[in-house]
C-alpha positions as CSV (number, residue, x, y, z in Angstrom):
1,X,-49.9,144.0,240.8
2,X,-47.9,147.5,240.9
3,X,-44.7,147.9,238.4
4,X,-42.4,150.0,239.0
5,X,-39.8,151.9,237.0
6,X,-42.5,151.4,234.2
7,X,-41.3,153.8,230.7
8,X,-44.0,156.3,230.2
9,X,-45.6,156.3,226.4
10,X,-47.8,158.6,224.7
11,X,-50.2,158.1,221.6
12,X,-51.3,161.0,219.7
13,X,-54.2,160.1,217.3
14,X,-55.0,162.2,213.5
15,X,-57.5,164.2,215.3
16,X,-54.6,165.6,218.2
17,X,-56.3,163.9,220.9
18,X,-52.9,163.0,223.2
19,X,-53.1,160.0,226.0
20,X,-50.4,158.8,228.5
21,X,-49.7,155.6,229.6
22,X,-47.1,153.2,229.6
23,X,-45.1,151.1,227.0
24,X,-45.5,147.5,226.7
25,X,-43.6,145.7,224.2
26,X,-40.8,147.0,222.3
27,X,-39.8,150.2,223.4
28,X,-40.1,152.5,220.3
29,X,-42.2,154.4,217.9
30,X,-44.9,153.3,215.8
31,X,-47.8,154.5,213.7
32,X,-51.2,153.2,211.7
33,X,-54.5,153.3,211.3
34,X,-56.1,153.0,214.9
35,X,-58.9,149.9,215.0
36,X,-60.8,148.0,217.6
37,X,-61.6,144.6,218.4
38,X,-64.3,143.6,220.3
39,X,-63.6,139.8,221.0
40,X,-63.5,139.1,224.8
41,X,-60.8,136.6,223.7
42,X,-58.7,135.6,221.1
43,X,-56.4,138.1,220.8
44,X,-53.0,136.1,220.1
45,X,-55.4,135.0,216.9
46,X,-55.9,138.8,216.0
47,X,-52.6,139.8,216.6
48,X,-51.2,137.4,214.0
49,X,-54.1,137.7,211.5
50,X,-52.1,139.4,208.4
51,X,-55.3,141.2,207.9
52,X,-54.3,143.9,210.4
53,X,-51.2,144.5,208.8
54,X,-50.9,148.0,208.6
55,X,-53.4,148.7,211.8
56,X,-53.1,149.7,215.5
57,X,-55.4,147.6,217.1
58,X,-57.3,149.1,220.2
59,X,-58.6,145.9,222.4
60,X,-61.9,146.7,223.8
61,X,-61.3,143.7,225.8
62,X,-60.2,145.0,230.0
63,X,-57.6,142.7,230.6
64,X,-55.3,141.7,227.9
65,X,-52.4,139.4,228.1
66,X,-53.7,137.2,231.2
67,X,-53.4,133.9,229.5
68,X,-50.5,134.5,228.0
69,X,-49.5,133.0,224.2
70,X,-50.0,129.5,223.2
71,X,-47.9,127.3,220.5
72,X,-50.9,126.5,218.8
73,X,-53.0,129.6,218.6
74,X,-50.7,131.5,216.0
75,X,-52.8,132.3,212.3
76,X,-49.4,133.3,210.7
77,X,-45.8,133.2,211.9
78,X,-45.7,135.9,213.4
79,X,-47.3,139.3,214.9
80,X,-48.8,141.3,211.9
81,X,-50.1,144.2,214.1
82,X,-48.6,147.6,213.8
83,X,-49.1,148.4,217.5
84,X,-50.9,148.0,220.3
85,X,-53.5,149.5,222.8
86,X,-54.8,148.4,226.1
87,X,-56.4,149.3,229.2
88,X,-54.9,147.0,231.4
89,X,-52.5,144.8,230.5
90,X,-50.9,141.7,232.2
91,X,-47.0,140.7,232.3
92,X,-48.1,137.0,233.7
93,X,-50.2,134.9,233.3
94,X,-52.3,131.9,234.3
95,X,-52.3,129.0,231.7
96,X,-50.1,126.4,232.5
97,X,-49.5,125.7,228.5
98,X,-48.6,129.1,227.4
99,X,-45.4,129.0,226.1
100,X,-44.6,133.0,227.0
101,X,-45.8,136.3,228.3
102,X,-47.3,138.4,225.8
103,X,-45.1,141.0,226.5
104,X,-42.0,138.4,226.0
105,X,-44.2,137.9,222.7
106,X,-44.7,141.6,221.5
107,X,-41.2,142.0,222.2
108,X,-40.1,139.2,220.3
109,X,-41.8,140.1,217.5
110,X,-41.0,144.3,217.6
111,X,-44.7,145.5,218.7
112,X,-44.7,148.7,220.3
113,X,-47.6,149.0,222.5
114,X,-49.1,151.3,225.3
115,X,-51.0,150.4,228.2
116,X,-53.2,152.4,230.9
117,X,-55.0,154.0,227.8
118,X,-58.9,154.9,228.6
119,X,-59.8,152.5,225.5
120,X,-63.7,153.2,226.0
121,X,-62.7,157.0,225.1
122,X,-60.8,156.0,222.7
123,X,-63.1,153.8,221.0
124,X,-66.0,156.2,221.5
125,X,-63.7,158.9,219.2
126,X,-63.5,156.6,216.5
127,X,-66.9,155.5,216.2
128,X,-67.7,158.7,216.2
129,X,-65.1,160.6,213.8
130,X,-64.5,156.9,212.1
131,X,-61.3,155.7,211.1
132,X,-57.9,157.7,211.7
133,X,-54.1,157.3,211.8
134,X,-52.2,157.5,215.1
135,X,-48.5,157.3,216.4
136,X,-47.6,155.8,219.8
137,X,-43.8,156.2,221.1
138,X,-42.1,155.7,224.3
139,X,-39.0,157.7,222.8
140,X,-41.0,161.2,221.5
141,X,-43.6,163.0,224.1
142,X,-43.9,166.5,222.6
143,X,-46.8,166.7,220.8
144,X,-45.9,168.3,217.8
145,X,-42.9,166.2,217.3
146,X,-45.2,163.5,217.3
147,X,-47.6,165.2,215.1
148,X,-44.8,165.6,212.8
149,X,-44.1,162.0,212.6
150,X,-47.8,161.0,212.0
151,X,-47.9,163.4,209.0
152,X,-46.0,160.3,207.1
153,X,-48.4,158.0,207.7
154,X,-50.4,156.8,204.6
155,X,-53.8,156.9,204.8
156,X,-55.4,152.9,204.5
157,X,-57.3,154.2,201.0
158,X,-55.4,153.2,197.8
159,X,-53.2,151.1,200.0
160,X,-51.8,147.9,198.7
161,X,-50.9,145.6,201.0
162,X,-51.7,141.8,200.2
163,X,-48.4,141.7,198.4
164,X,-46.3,142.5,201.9
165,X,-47.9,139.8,203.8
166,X,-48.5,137.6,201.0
167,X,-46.2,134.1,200.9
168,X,-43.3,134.9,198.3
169,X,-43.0,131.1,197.0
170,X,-45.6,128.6,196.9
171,X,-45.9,125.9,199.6
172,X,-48.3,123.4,200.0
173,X,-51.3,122.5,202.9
174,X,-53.2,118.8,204.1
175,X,-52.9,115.7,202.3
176,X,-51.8,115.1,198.8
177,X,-54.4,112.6,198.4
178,X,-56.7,114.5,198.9
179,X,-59.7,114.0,197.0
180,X,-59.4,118.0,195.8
181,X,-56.9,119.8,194.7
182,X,-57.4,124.1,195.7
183,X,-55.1,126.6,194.2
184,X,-55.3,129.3,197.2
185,X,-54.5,133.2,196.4
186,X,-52.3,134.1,199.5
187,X,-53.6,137.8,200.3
188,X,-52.8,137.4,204.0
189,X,-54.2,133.4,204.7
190,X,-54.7,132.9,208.3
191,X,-53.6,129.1,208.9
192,X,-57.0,128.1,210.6
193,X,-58.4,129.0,206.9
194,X,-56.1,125.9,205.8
195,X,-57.0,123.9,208.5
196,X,-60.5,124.0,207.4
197,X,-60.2,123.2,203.7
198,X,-57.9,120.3,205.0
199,X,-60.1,119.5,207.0
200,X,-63.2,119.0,204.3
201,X,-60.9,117.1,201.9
202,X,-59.0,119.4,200.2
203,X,-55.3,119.5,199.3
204,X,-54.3,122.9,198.7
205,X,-51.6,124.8,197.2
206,X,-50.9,128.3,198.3
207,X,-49.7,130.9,195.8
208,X,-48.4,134.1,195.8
209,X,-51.0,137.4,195.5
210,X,-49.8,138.4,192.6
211,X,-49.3,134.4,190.7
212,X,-50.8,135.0,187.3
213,X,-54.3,132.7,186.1
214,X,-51.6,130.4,184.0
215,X,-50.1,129.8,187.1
216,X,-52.7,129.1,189.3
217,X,-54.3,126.8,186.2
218,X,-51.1,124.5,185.8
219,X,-52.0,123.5,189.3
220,X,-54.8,121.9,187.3
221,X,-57.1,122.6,191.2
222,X,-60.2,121.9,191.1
223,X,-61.4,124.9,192.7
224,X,-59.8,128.4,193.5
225,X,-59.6,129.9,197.3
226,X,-59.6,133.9,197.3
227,X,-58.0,134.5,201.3
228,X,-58.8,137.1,203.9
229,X,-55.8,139.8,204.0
230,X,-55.2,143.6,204.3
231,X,-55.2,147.1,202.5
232,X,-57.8,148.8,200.1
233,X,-58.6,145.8,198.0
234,X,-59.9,148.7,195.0
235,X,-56.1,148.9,194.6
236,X,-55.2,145.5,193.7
237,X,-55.8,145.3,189.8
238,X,-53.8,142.8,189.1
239,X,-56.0,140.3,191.5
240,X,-58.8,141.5,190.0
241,X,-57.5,140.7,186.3
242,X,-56.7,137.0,187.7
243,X,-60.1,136.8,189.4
244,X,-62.0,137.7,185.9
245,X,-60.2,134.7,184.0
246,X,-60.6,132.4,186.5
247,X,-64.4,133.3,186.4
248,X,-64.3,132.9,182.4
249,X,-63.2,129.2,183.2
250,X,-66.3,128.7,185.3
251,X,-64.9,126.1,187.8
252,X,-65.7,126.5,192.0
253,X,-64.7,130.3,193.6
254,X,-64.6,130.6,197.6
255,X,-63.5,134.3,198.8
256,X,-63.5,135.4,202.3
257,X,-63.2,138.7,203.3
258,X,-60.7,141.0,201.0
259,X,-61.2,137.6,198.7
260,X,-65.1,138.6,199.0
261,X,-63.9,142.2,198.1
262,X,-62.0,141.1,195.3
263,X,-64.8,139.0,193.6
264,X,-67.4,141.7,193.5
265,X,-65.0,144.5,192.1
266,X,-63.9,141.3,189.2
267,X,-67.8,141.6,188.6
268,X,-67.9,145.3,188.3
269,X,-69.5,146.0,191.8
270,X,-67.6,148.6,194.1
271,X,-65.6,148.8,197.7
272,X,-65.6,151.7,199.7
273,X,-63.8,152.4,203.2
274,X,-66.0,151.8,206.2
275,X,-66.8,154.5,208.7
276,X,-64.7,152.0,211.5
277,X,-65.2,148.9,210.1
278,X,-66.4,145.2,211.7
279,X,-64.0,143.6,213.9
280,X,-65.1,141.1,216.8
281,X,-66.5,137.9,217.5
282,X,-70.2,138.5,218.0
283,X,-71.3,140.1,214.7
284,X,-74.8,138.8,213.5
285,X,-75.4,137.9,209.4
286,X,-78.5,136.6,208.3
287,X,-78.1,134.2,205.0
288,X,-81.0,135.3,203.1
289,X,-81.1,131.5,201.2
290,X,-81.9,129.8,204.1
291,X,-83.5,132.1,206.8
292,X,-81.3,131.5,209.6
293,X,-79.0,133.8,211.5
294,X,-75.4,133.0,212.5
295,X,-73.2,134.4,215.2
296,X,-69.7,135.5,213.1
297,X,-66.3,136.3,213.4
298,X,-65.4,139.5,211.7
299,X,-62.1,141.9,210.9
300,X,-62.5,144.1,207.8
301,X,-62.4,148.4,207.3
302,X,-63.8,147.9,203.7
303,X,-66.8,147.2,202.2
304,X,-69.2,146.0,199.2
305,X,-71.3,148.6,197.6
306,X,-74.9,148.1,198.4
307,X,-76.2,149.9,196.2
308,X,-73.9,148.7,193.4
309,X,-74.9,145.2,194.6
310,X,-78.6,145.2,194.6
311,X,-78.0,146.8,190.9
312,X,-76.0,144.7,189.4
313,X,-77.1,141.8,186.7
314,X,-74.1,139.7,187.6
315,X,-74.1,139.1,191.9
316,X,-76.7,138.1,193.8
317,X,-76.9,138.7,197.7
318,X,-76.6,135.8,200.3
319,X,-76.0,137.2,203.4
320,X,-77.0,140.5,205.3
321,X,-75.3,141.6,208.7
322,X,-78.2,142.4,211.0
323,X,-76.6,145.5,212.6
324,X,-75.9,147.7,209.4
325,X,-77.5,145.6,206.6
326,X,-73.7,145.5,205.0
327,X,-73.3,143.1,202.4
328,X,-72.4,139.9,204.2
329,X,-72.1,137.4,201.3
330,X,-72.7,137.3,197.4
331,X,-72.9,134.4,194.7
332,X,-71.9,135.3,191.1
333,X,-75.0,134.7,189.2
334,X,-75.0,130.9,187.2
335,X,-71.4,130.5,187.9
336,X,-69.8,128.3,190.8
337,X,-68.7,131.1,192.6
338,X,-69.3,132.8,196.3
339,X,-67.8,134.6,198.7
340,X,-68.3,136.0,202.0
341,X,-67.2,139.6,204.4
342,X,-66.9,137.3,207.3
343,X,-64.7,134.9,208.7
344,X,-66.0,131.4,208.5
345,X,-63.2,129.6,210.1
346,X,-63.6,131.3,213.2
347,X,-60.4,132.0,214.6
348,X,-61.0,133.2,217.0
349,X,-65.0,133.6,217.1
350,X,-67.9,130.9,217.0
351,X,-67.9,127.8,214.7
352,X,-71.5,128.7,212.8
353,X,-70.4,129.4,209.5
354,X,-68.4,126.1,209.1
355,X,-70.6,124.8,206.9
356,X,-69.4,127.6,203.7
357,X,-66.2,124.9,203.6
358,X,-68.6,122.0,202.8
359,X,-70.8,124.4,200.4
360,X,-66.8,124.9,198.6
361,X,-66.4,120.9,198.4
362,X,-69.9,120.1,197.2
363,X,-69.4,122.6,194.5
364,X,-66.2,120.6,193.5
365,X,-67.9,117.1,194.1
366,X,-70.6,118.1,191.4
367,X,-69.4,120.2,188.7
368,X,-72.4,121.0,187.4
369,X,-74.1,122.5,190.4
370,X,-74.8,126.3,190.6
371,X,-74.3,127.7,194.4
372,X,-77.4,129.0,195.9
């Protein structure tokens, strides 16, 4: 279908490569750190993931916005996305269910965006230069005005983020009879996260990124949740502190993603900024305790130190990922606590790593057991 009278937008990226196209969404300026996402679907999941708070996400994807946005499909309350990139994208769409257009959503939730891109050159630049900050407007074209606004665009290392997308009050999640209680650290939770420890039994309540260990402890939980969220997580000392005392108390630990991050710097192993990071649907991890591979879900720019891992007295590796041999998964060494890179709730992405939320519950039903 032809538009017409479409407004013409332009993204510059760090490196000055300049591409036209059109605006989609809010009509306006925006910058970040450009990503992409690899996931053929999914992408009303990824857009309000709070983990890409901060990021211009590039959908590798043809056709985005066919199916348009569903009431149930949201992982936060809104879009966390900085902006938006596609190759062709679609004002209507197809499922009888969807509640709106995605370009009624992106508006609705001030996403400016730019369509008619050549995303496979795009992509192709930052897998090959890595990581890099960009600026798309439908307001500026000249190129060094637009270079001019990208100059004041922070750059994703030392960035702290959690704390911006982080719940400021604490709410509660699932049933309060539960037969466990989980004090959760709210880095940037994505809601199917919640659904799953609901789901396995758990009653949990959600506290702010920066709650101190008291806090988190007069919730008297019988486990701690470390969540998924965005930002350098080398910068957040003060979750770090928390993570060390609630290791000192020895109870169960699950962290996913920056939560995984989080736990290996509270044991003294390192992060470090990925070349262009993982982020898609169809990343393979082997877990190294029981042999078998798993298809995952995926959306992080940092890392665990390898090297720092395979040294260290305190962390033992679980999990591999098969394309880069990236650390996948770690268990502190006879304490009750793991964590994963991944994204075990798979939201979007495949359902094999469900069985990390039971691993968290047994833990919890038998306080004397050691994680494997």
């Amino acid at each position: 279908m032809k538009y017409i009278n479409r407004q013409p937008a332009c993204l510059l990226t760090e490196g000055g490569l300049l591409l036209q196209g059109y605006a989609i969404g809010k009509k306006g300026t925006t910058t970040g750190e450009l990503c992409f996402n690899t996931g053929m679907t999914g992408y009303q999941e990824v857009f309000t993931d709070p983990s890409y708070f901060g990021q211009v996400l590039v959908e590798t994807n043809v056709h985005i916005g066919n199916y348009g946005v569903h009431k149930t499909e949201y992982e936060s309350p809104s879009a966390k996305i900085a902006g938006l990139v596609v190759k062709n994208f679609s004002r209507t769409f197809s499922r009888y269910d969807a509640i709106e257009s995605l370009d009624s959503f992106l508006n609705h939730n001030n996403v400016v965006g730019i369509s008619d891109i050549d995303t496979r050159q795009l992509v192709n630049l930052i897998r090959t230069k890595g990581a890099m900050n960009c600026v798309i407007s439908s307001e500026v074209t000249q190129k060094d005005a637009l270079a001019e606004i990208l100059n004041h665009c922070p750059n994703m290392n030392g960035l702290e983020l959690a704390s911006r997308v982080s719940t400021q009050l604490p709410y509660f999640y699932g049933d309060p009879s539960a037969r466990f209680k989980v004090a959760a650290l709210d880095f940037g939770i994505k809601r199917n996260i919640l659904h799953q420890l609901a789901q396995n039994g758990c009653y949990v309540k959600i506290f702010p990124a920066t709650t101190s260990y008291q806090e988190l402890k007069s919730f008297d939980p019988d486990g701690y949740f470390l969540s998924n969220g965005p930002g350098d997580p080398s910068a957040m000392g003060y979750a770090i502190s928390t993570v060390k005392q609630i290791l000192e108390e020895d109870v169960p630990l699950f962290g996913i993603c920056l939560g995984h991050q989080i736990l290996s710097l509270a044991c003294g192993v390192g992060t470090y900024k990925m070349h262009n990071g993982h982020r898609g649907v169809n990343h393979p991890v082997k877990n190294l305790v029981t042999g078998r591979s798993e298809i995952t879900s995926q959306n992080h720019g940092f890392a665990v130190s390898s090297e720092e891992t395979r040294k260290s007295p305190n962390v033992v590796i679980t999990h591999i990922n098969l394309n880069d041999n990236t650390i996948e998964g770690i268990r502190v060494r006879n304490k009750k606590a793991f964590s994963v890179q991944y994204h075990p709730e798979a939201s979007p992405g495949p359902h094999d790593s469900h069985y990390l939320f039971r691993e968290f519950v047994s833990l919890m039903a038998k306080p004397e057991a050691i994680v494997l």
